[in-house]
C-alpha positions in Angstrom: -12.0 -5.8 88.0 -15.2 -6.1 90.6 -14.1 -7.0 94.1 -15.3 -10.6 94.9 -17.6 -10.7 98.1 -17.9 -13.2 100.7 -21.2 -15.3 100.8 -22.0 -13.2 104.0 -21.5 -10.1 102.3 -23.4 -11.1 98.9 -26.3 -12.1 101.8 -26.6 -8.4 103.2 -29.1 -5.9 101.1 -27.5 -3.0 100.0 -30.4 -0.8 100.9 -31.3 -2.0 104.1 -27.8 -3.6 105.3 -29.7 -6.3 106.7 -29.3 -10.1 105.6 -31.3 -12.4 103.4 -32.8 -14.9 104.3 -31.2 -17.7 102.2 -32.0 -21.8 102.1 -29.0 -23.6 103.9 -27.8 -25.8 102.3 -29.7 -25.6 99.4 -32.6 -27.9 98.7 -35.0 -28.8 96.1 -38.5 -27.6 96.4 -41.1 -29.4 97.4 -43.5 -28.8 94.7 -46.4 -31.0 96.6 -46.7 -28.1 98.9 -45.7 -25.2 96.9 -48.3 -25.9 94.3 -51.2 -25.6 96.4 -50.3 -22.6 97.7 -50.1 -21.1 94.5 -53.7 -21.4 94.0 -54.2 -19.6 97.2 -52.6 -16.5 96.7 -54.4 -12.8 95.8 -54.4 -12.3 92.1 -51.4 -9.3 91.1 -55.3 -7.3 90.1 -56.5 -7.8 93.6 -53.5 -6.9 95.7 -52.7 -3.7 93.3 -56.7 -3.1 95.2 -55.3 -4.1 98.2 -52.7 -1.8 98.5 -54.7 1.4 96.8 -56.7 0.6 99.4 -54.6 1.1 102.3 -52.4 3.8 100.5 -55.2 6.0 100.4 -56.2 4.8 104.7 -52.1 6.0 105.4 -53.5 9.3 106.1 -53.1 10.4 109.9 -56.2 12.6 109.2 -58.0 9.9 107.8 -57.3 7.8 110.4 -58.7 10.0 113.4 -61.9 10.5 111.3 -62.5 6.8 111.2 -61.7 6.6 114.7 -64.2 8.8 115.7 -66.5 6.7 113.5 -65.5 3.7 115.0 -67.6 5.4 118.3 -70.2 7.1 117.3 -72.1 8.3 113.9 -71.2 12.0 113.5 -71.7 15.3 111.3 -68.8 16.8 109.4 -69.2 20.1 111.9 -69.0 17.5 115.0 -66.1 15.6 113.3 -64.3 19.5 112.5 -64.8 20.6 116.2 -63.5 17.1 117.6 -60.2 16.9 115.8 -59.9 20.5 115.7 -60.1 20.9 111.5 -62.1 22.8 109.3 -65.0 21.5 107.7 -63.7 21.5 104.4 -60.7 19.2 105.5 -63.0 17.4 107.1 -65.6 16.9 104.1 -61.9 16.8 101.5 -61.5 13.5 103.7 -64.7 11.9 103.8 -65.1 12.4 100.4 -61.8 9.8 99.8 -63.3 7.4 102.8 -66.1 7.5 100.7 -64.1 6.7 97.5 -63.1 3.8 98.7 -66.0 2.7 100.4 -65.1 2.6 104.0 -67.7 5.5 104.9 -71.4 5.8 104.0 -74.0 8.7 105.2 -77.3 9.4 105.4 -79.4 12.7 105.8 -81.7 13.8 108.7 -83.4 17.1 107.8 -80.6 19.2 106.4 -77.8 17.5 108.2 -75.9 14.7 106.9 -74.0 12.2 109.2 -71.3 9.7 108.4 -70.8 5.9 109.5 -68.2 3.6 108.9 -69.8 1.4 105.7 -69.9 -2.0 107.8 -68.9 -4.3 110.3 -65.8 -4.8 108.0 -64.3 -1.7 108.7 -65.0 -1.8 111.9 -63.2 -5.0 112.3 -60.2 -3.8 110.5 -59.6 -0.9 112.7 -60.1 -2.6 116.0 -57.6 -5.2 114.6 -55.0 -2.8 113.7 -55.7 -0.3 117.0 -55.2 -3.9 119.0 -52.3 -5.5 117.2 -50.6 -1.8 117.6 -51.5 -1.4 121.1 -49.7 -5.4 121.5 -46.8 -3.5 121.1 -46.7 -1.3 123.7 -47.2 -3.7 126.2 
């Protein structure tokens, strides 16, 4: 026979041994202001984007190319020498920054040099450097 837990114990997650957060003493919902928020949220096809998206940013290398981006508009050999990689890394990488449309380039006699695509991506890295360095404070 299963051992009976306690409510606190049924509360804590077996993975993370941390509790729940559970609705004391249970209520009904309020369906006036659950309803419009329903119509608010990302579609399931939109945040499967979403986090495809910022899967294929999670990559430390990835990262420190865009931050050199976020300063100035380089070459793949200027990018290599900067973060200490090889070319081929380098150009491996901005090929997925590409991909997904965070990078764009353009060619000046036989040299081709990288941006970030927009103001967007921009923004998003600032905002994530800041809220990281909030932290730390």
């Amino acid at each position: 026979m299963p051992a009976q837990l306690s409510a606190k114990e049924a509360a804590v997650s077996p993975i993370q041994n941390i509790e729940t957060p559970n609705c004391h003493p249970p209520h009904p919902v309020d369906m006036g202001h659950v309803q419009p928020l329903q119509g608010q949220v990302i579609t399931t096809e939109k945040a499967q984007r979403m986090a495809e998206f910022f899967s294929l940013l999670g990559d430390t290398n990835r990262l420190r190319i865009v931050s050199l981006l976020a300063i100035a508009e380089l070459c793949v050999c200027d990018i290599a020498v900067a973060l200490d990689m090889s070319e081929s890394a380098v150009s491996h990488q901005l090929r997925t920054l590409r991909a997904i449309r965070l990078v764009s380039y353009h060619k000046r006699g036989r040299k081709v040099f990288y941006r970030l695509q927009d103001r967007h991506v921009l923004d998003l890295y600032r905002s994530v450097a800041e809220h990281l360095d909030e932290g730390e404070e």
